[in-house]
KEGUNU-439898 format. One line per field, with one value per atom (N, C-alpha, C): residue number from 0; residue in one letter; atom name; x, y, z. Coordinates in steps of 0.2 Angstrom, whole numbers. Layout:
<nodes>
i = NUM,...;
aa = A,...;
at = CA,...;
px = X,...;
py = Y,...;
pz = Z,...;
</nodes>
This chain:
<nodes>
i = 0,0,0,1,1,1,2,2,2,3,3,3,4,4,4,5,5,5,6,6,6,7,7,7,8,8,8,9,9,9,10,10,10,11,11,11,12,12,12,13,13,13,14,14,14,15,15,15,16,16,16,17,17,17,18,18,18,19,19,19,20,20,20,21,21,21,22,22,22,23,23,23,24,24,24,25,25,25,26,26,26,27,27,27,28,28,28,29,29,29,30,30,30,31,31,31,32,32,32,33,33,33,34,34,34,35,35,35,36,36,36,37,37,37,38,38,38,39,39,39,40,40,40,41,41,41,42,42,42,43,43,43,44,44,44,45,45,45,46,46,46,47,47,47,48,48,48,49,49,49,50,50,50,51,51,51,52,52,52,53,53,53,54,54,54,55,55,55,56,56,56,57,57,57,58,58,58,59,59,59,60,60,60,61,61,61,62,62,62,63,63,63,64,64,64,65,65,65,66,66,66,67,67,67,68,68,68,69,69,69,70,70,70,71,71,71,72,72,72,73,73,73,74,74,74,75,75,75,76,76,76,77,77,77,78,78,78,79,79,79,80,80,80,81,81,81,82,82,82,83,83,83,84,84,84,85,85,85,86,86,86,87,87,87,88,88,88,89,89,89,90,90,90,91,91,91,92,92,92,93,93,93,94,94,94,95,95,95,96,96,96,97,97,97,98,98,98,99,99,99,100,100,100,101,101,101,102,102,102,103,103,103,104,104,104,105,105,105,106,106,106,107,107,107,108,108,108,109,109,109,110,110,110,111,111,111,112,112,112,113,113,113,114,114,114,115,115,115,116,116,116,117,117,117,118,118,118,119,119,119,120,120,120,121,121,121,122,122,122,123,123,123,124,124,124,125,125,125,126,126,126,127,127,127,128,128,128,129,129,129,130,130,130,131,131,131,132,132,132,133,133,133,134,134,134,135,135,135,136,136,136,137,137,137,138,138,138,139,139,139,140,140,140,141,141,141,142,142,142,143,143,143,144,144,144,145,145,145,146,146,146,147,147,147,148,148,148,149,149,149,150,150,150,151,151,151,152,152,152,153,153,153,154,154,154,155,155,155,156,156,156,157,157,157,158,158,158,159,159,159,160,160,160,161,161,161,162,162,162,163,163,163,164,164,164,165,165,165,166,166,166,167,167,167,168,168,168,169,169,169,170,170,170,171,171,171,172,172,172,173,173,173,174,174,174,175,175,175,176,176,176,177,177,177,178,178,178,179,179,179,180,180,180,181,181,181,182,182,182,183,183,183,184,184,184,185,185,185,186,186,186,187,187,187,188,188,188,189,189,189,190,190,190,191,191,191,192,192,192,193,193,193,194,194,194,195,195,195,196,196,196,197,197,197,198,198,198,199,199,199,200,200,200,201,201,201,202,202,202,203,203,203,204,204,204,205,205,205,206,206,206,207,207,207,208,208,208,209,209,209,210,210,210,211,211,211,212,212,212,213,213,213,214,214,214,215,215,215,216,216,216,217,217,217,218,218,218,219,219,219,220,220,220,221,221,221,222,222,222,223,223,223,224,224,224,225,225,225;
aa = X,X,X,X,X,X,X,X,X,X,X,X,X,X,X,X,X,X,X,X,X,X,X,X,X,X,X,X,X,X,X,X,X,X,X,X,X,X,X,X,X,X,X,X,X,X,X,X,X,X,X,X,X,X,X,X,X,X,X,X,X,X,X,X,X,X,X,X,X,X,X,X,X,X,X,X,X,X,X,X,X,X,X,X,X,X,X,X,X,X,X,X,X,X,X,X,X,X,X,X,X,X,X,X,X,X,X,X,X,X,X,X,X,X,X,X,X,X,X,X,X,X,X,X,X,X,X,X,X,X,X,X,X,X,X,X,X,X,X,X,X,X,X,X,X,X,X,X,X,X,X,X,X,X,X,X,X,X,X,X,X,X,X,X,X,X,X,X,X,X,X,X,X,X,X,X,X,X,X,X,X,X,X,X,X,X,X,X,X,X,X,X,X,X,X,X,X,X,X,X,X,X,X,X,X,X,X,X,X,X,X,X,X,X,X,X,X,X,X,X,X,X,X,X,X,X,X,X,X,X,X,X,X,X,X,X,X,X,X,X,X,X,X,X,X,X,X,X,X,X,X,X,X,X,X,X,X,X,X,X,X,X,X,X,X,X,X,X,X,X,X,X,X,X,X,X,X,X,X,X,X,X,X,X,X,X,X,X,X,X,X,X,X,X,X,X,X,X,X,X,X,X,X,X,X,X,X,X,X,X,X,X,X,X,X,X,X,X,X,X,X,X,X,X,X,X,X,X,X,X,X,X,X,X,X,X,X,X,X,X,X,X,X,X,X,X,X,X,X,X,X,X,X,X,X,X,X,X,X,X,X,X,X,X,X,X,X,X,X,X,X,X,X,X,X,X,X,X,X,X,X,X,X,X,X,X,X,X,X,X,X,X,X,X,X,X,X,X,X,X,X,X,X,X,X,X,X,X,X,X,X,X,X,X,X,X,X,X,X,X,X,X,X,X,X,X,X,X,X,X,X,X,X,X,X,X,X,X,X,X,X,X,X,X,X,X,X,X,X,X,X,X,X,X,X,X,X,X,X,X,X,X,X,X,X,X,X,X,X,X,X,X,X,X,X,X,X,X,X,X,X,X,X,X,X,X,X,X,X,X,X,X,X,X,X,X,X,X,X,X,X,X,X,X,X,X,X,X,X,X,X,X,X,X,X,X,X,X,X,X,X,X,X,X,X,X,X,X,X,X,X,X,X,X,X,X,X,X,X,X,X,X,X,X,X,X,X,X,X,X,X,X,X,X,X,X,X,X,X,X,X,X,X,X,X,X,X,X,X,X,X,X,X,X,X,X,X,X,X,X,X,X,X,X,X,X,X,X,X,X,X,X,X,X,X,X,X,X,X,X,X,X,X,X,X,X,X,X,X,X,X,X,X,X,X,X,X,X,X,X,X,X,X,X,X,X,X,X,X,X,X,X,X,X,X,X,X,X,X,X,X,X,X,X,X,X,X,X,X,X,X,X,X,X,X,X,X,X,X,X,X,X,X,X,X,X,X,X,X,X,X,X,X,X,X,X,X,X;
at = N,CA,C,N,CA,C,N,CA,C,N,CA,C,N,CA,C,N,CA,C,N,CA,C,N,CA,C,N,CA,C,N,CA,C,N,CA,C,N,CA,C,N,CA,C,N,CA,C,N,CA,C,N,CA,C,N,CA,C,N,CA,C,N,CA,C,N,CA,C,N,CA,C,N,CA,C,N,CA,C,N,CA,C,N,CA,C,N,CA,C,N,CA,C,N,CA,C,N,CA,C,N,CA,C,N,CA,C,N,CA,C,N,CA,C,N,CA,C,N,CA,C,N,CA,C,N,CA,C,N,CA,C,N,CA,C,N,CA,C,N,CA,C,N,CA,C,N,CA,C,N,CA,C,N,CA,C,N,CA,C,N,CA,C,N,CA,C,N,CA,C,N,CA,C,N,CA,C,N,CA,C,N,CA,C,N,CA,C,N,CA,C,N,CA,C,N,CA,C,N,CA,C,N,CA,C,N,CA,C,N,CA,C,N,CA,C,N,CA,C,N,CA,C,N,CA,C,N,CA,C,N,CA,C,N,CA,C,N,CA,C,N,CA,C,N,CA,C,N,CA,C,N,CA,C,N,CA,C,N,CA,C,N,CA,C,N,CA,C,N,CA,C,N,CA,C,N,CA,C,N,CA,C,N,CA,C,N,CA,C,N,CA,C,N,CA,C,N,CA,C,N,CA,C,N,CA,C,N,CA,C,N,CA,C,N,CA,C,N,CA,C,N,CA,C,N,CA,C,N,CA,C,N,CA,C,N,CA,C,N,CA,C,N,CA,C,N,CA,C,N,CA,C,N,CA,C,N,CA,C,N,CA,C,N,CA,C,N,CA,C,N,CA,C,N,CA,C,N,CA,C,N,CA,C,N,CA,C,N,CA,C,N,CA,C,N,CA,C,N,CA,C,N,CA,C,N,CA,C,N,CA,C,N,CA,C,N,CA,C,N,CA,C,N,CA,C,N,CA,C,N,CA,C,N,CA,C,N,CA,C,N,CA,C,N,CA,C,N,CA,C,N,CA,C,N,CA,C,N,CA,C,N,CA,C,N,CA,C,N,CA,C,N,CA,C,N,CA,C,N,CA,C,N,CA,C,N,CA,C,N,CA,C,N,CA,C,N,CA,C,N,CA,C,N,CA,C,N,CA,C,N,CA,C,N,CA,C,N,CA,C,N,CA,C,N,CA,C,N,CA,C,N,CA,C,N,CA,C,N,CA,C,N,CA,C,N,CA,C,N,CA,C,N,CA,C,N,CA,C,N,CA,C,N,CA,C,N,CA,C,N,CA,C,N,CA,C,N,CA,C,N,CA,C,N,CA,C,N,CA,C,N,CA,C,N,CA,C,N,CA,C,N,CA,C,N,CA,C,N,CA,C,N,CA,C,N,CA,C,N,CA,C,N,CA,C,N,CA,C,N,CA,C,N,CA,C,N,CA,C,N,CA,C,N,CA,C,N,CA,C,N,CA,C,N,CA,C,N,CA,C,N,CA,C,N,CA,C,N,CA,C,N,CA,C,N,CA,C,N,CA,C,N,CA,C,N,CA,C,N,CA,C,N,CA,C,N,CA,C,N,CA,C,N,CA,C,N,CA,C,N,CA,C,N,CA,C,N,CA,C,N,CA,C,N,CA,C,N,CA,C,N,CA,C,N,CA,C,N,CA,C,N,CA,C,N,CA,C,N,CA,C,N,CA,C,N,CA,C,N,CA,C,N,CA,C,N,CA,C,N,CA,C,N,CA,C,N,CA,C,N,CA,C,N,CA,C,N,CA,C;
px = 4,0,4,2,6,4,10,11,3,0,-5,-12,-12,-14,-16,-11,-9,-10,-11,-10,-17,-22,-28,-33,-30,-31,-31,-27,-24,-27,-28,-32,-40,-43,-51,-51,-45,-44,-43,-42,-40,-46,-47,-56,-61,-59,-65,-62,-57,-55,-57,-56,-58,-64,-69,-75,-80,-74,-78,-75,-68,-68,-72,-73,-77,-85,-86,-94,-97,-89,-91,-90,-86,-82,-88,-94,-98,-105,-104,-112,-113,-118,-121,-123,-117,-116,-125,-130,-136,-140,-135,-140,-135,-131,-126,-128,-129,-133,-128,-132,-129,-126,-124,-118,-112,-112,-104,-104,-100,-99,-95,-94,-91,-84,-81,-72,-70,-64,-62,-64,-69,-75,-73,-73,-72,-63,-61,-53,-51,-56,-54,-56,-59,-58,-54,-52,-45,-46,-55,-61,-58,-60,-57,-51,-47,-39,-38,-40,-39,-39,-44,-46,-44,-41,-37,-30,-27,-21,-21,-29,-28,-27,-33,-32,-25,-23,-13,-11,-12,-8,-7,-15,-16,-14,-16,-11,-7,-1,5,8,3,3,4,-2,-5,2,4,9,17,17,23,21,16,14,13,12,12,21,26,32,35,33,34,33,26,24,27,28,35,40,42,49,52,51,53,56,60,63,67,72,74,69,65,59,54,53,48,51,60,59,61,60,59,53,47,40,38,42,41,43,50,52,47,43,39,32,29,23,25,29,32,30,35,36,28,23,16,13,14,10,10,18,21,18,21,23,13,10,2,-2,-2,-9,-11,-6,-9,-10,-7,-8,-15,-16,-20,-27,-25,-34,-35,-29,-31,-35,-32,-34,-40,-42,-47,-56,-53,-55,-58,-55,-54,-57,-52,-55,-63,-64,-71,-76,-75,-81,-82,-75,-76,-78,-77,-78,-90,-90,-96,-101,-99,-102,-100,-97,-96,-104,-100,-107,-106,-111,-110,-112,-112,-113,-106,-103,-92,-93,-94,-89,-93,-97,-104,-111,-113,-119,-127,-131,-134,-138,-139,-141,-138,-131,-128,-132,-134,-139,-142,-146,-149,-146,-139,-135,-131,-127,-124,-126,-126,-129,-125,-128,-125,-120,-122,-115,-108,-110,-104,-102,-104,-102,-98,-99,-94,-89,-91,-85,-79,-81,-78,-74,-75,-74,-73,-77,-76,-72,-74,-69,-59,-63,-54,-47,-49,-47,-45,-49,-50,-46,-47,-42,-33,-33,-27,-22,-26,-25,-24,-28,-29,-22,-20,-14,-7,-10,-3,-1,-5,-8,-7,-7,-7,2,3,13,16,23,27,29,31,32,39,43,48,47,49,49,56,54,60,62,67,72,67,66,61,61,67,67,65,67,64,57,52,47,43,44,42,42,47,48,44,43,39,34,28,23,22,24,25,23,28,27,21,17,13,5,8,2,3,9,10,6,7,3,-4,-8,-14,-18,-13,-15,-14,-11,-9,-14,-17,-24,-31,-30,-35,-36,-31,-30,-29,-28,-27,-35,-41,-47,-50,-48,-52,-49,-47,-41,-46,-48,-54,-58,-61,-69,-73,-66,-68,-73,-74,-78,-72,-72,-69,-74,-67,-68,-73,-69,-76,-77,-85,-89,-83,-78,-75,-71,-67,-62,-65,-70,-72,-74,-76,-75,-67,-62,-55,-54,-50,-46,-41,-36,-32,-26,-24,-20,-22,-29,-31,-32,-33,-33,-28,-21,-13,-14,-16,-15,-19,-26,-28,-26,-21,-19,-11,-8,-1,-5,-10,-13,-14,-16,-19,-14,-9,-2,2,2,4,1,-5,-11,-8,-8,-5,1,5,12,12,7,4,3,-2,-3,5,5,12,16,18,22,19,12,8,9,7,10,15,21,26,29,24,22,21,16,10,16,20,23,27,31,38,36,28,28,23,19,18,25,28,34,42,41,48,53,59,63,65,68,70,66,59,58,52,54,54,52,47,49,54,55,61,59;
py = -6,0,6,12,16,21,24,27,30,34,37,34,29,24,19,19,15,19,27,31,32,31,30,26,19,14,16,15,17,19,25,31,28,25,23,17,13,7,9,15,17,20,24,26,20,15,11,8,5,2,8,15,17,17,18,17,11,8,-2,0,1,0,5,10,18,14,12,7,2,-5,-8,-4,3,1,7,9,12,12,4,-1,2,5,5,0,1,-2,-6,-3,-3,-9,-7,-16,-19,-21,-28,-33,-40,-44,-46,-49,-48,-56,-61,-62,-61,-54,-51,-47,-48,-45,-37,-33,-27,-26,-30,-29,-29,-24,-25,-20,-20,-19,-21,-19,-23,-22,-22,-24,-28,-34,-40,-44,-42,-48,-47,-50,-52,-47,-49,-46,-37,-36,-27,-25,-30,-27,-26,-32,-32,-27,-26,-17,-11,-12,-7,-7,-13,-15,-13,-14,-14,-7,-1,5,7,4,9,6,1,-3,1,3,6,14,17,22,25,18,20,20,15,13,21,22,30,36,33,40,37,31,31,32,29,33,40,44,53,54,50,54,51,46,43,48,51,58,63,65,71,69,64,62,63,63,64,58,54,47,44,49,46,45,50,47,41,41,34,29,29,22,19,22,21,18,25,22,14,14,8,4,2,-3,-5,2,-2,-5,-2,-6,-13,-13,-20,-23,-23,-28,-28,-21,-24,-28,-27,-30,-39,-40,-47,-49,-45,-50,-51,-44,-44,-46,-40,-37,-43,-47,-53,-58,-60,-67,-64,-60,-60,-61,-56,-56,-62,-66,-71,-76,-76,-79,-79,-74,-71,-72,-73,-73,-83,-85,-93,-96,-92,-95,-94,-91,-85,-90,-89,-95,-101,-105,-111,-113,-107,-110,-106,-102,-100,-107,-109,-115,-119,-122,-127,-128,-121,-119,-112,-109,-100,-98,-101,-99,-98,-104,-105,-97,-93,-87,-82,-83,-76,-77,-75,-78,-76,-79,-77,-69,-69,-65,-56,-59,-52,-49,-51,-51,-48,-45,-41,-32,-35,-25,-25,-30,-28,-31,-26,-28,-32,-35,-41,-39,-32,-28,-28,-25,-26,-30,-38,-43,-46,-43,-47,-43,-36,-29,-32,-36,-36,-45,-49,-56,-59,-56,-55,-54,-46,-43,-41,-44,-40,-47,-52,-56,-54,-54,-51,-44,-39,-35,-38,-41,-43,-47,-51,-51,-48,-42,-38,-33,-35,-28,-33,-39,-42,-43,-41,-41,-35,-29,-22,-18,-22,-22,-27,-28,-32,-30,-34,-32,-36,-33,-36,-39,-46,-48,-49,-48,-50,-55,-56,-62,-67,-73,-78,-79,-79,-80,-73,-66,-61,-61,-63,-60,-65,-73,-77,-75,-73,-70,-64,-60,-54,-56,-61,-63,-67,-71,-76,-73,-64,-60,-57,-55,-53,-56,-62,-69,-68,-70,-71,-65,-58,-54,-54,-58,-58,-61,-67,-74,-71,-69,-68,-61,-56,-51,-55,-61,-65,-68,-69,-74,-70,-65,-59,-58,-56,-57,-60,-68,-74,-75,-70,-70,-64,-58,-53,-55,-59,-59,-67,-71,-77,-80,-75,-75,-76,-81,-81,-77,-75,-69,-73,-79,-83,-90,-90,-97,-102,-102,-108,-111,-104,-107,-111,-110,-111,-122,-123,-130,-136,-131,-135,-136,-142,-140,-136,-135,-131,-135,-139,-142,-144,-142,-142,-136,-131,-123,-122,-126,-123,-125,-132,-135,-131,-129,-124,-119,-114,-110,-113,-115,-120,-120,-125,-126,-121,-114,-108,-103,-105,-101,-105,-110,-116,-111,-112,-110,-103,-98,-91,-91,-97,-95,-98,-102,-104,-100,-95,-90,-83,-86,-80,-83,-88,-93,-93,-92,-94,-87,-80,-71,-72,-77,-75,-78,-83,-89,-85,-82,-77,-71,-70,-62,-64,-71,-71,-74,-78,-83,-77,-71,-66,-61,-58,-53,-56,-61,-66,-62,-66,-61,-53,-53,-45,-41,-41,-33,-32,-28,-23,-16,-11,-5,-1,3,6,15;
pz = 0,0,0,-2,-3,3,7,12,17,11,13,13,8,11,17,20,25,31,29,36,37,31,31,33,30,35,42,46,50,56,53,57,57,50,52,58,59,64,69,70,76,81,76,79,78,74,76,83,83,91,96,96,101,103,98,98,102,99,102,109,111,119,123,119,123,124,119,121,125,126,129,139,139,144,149,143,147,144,146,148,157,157,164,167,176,178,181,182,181,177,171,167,167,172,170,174,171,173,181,185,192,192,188,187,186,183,180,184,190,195,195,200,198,201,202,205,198,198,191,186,188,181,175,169,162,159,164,165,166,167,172,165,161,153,149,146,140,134,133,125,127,134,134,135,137,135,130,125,119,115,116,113,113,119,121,118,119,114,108,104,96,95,98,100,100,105,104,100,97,90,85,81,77,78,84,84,82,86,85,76,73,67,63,65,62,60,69,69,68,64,60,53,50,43,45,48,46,47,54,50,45,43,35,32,32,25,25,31,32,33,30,30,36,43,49,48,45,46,51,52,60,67,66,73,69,62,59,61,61,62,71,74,82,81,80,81,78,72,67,71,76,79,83,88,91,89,83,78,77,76,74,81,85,95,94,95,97,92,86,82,82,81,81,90,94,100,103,104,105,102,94,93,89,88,83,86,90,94,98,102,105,105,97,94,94,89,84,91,97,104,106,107,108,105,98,92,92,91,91,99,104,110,113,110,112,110,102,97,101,101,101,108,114,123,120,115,116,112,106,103,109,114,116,123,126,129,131,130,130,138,141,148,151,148,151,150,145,145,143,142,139,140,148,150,144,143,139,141,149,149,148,144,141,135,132,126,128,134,135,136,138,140,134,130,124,119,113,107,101,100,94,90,87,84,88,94,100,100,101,103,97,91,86,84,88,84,91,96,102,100,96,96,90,85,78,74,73,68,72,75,78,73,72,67,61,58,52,51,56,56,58,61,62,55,50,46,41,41,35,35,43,44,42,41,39,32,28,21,19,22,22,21,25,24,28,27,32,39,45,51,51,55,58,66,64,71,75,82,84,85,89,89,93,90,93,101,105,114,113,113,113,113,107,108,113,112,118,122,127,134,135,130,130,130,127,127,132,134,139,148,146,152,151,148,148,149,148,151,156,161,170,170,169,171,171,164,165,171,171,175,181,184,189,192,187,188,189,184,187,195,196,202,208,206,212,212,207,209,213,207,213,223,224,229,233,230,235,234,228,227,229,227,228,222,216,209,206,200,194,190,186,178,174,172,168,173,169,174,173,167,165,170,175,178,184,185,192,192,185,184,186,184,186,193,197,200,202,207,206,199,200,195,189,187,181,177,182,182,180,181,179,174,172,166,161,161,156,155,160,158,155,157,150,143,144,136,130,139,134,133,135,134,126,127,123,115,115,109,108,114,110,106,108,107,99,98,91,88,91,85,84,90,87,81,81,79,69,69,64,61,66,62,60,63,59,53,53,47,41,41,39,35,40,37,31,34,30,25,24,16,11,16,12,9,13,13,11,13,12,20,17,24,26,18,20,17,15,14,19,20,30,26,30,32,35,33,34,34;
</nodes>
């Protein structure tokens, strides 16, 4: 795509993700079904992190195609460094997680992780703009241009830290509330709990492993932004 292109792109992703987390993130407390508890509030799920990730992804995207356009090249490629780190080590793997994980725990049985009576505070559109399209857009940005990723133990370690941190907000929850985030976890053991969480760490590092499948058999090795 050509620069300006991309910066257009870009900018409409950006506002659409802020869009989507500014909506979810003010559903009144009032109609949430008495379920989904309030410790946390909607930072305590993955679906709204994510959002918030895509959000500064595409940002940051933004404003390395503008100092592309004005040729500000030494500060374009700093920001480009870090588009890259998020897009590779995050914004892909998470969605793609999110995206995959969601469907298939909601076909299996939609109570594990989206009680039905959500249906009545957020609407059909949100719940696909929140679990849906975040895929699609992940792949579209890998088809959009090339990214560099970092050195394979690098970006592992980075994602890998980034899960102890999730797991661990979760578990800090169930520690005040004595509620799990989703009905799912409350089904395992404690050493089946670990185990789900290994497996679902295992799966991420899948889909990182698969973006970076994705970039090099599209882009091949060396042609990068610069």
């Amino acid at each position: 795509m050509e620069i300006s292109t991309l910066a257009t792109y870009h900018c409409l992703a950006f506002v659409w993700y802020f869009f989507v987390a500014y909506s979810i993130t003010h559903v009144k407390t009032e109609e949430r079904p008495s379920e989904v508890f309030l410790y946390g509030g909607q930072w305590k799920y993955l679906t709204v992190l994510n959002l918030v990730l895509q959000a500064v992804f595409y940002g940051v995207s933004f404003l390395a195609d503008v100092l592309r356009l004005i040729k500000k090249l030494r500060c374009a490629k700093c920001v480009i460094s870090s588009r890259d780190l998020l897009f590779s080590v995050l914004a892909f793997p998470v969605s793609t997680f999110v995206c995959i994980s969601f469907w298939t725990l909601y076909t299996y049985n939609r109570e594990l992780v989206y009680p039905k009576s959500l249906d009545g505070v957020i609407p059909l559109w949100l719940n696909h703009a929140m679990h849906t399209a975040v895929l699609p857009f992940a792949l579209l940005e890998i088809l959009a241009l090339p990214h560099r990723y970092p050195a394979k133990k690098k970006g592992l370690i980075l994602l890998g830290f980034v899960a102890f941190l999730y797991i661990s907000w979760v578990l800090w929850i169930y520690s005040v509330t004595g509620e799990w985030v989703y009905p799912l976890f409350a089904l395992f053991s404690p050493s089946g709990l670990a185990a789900f969480f290994a497996g679902s760490l295992a799966i991420i590092i899948s889909f990182y492993n698969f973006g970076e499948f994705l970039n090099r058999m599209i882009w091949g090795q060396s042609k990068f932004c610069s």
